[in-house]
C-alpha positions in Angstrom: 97.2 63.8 97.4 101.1 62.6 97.4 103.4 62.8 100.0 105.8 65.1 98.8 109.5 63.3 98.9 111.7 66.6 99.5 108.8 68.0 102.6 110.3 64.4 104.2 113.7 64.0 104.2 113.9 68.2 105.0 111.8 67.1 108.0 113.7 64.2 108.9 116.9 66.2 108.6 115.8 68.4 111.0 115.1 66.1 113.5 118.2 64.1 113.2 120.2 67.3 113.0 118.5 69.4 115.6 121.0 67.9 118.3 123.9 67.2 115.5 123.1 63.4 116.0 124.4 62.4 112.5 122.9 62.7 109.0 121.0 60.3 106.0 122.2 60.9 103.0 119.8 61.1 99.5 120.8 57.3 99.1 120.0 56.1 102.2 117.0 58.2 102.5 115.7 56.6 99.3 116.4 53.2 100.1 114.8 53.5 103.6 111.9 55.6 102.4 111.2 53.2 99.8 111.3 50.5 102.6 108.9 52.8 104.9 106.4 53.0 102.0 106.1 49.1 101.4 105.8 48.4 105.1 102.9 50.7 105.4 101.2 49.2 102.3 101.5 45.7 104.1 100.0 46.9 107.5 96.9 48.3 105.2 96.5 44.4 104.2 96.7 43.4 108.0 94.8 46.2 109.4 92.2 45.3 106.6 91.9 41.6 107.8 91.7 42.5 111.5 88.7 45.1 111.3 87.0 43.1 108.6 86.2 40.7 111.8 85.0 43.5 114.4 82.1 45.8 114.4 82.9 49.0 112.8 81.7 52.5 113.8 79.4 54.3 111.0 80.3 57.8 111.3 82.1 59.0 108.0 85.8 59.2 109.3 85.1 56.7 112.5 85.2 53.5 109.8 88.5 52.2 110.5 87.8 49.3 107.8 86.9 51.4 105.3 89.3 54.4 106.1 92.1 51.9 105.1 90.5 50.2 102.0 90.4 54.2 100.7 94.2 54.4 101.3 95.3 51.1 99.3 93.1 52.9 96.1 95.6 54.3 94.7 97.5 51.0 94.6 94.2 48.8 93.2 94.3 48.0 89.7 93.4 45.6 87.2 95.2 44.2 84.3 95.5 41.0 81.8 96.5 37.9 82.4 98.7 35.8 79.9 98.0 32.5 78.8 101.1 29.7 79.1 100.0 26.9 77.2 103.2 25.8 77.6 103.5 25.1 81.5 102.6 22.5 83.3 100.0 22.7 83.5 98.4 25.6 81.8 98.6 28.7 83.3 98.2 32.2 83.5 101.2 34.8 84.2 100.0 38.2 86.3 100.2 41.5 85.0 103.9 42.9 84.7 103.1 46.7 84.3 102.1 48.2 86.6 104.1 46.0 88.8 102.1 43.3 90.4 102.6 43.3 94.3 98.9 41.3 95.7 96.2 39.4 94.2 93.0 40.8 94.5 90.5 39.1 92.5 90.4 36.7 89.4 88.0 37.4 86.6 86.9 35.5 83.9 84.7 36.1 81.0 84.6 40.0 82.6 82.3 39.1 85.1 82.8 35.7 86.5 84.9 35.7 89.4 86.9 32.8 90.2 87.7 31.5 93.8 90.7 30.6 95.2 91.4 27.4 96.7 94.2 25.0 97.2 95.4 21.9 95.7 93.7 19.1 98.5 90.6 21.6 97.9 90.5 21.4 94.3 91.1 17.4 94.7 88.0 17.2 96.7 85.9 19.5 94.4 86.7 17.2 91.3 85.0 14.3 93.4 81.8 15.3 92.1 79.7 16.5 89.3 78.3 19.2 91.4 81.1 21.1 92.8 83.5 20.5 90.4 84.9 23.6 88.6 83.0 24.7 85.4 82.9 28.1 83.4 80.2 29.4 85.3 82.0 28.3 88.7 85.9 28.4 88.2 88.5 28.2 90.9 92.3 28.6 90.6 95.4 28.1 92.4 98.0 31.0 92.8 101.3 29.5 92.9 104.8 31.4 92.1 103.2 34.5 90.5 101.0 32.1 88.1 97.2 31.5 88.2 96.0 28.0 87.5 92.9 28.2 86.3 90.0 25.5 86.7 88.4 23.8 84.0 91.7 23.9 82.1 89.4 24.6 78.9 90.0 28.4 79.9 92.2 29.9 77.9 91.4 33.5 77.5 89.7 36.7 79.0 91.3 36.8 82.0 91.9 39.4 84.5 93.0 40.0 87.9 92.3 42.9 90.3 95.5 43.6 92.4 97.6 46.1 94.4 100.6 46.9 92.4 103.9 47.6 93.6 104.8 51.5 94.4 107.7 52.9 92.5 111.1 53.5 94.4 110.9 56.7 96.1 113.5 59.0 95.2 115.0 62.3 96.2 116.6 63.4 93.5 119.9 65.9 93.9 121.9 68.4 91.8 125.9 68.2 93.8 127.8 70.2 91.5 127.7 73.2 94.0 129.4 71.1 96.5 126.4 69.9 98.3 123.2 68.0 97.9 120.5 70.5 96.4 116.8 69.4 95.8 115.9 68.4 92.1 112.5 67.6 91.2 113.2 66.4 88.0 114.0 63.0 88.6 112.6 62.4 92.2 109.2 60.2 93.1 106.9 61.1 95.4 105.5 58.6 97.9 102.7 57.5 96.4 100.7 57.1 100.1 98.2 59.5 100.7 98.7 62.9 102.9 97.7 61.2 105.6 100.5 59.1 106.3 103.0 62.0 106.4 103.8 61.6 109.8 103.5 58.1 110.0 106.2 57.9 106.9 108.2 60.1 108.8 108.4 58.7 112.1 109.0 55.7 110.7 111.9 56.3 108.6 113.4 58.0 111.5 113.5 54.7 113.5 115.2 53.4 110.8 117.8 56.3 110.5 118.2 55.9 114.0 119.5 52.3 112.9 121.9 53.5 110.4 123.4 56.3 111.9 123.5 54.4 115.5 121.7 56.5 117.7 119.5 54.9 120.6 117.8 58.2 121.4 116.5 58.3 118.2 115.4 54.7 117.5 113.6 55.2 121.6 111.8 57.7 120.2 110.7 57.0 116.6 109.7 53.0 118.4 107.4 55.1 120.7 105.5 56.7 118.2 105.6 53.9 115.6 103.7 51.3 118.5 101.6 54.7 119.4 100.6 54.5 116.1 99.9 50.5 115.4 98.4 51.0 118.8 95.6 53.8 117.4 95.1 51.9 114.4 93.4 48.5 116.0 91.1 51.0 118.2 
């Protein structure tokens, strides 16, 4: 389930307003929210690499890996890769739509995944007939949004599994009464699941506290948001 965009910036307005301590407007909202949602998405990828290398507790909600890896669903996809005969050398462009935002895997053939190596690994691979890069065993290099794929006699049925790129979050607004009202039609939901609510929240309050220059609120919002970071590595 969505985090609904109007339940947040009501509750973050209240906050911020509860002492008259300044206000966000929908365009600052936006832009921070939309901020808020993409550093949240990064930590999953951090979080994810620093549990992958501890022991992790069984119990259904106690899996801190796999708690995580749940979460970043909803922004796992897969799409097709384009072939640029024309580059130098041949390569592969990433999905545009949905928008790509981090490599997950590469696929070849629909079932052959390649790895992923760099160049002064790839030189050493080609030293011998046994490790170097066939059909059955490809490798690539990801530079600049581009998959270069090894043997250089693929040309076709590729695909990549990646997270994409959340939309822009936005509360939408009908002003013609004089002030900002709420309109649905036209606004995006976070796309991060429930559970990050309050996380979203405190978070773009630390960065409201920024814009509209008040220390008490930027104290507290840095509080929770380390209370948080803190729970999350437990």
């Amino acid at each position: 389930m969505a985090i609904n965009v109007n339940t947040v910036y009501k509750t973050v307005l209240l906050i911020i307003n509860k002492e008259q301590r300044g206000y966000l407007t929908p365009d600052e909202f936006n832009k921070i929210a939309t901020k808020v949602q993409l550093d949240i998405i990064n930590e999953y990828f951090e979080t994810i690499n620093q549990q992958s290398r501890v022991f992790q507790n069984e119990t259904e909600y106690g899996n801190r890996y796999k708690t995580v890896q749940e979460n970043l669903d909803a922004f796992k996809t897969i799409g097709d890769c384009t072939y640029n005969a024309g580059s130098t050398p041949p390569s592969f462009a990433l999905p545009t739509s949905p928008t790509f935002y981090k490599l997950g895997t590469v696929i070849y053939d629909n079932n052959i995944e390649a790895e992923a190596v760099q160049r002064h690994e790839l030189a050493k691979l080609n030293l011998s007939t046994l490790t170097k890069p066939s059909k059955r065993f490809p490798v690539y290099i990801n530079e600049n949004n581009t998959i270069i794929l090894y043997p250089q006699t693929i040309t076709s049925d590729v695909q990549v599994t990646y997270v994409k790129k959340p939309a822009d979050v936005v509360w939408n607004f009908d002003s013609s009464a004089g002030y900002y009202v709420y309109d649905p039609t036209g606004s995006v939901d976070f796309e991060l699941d429930i559970v990050e609510q309050n996380n979203a929240i405190v978070r773009i309050l630390l960065n409201a506290g920024i814009v509209i220059k008040d220390p008490t609120i930027i104290e507290m919002a840095s509080r929770e948001v380390a209370q948080e970071s803190q729970n999350q590595k437990v």
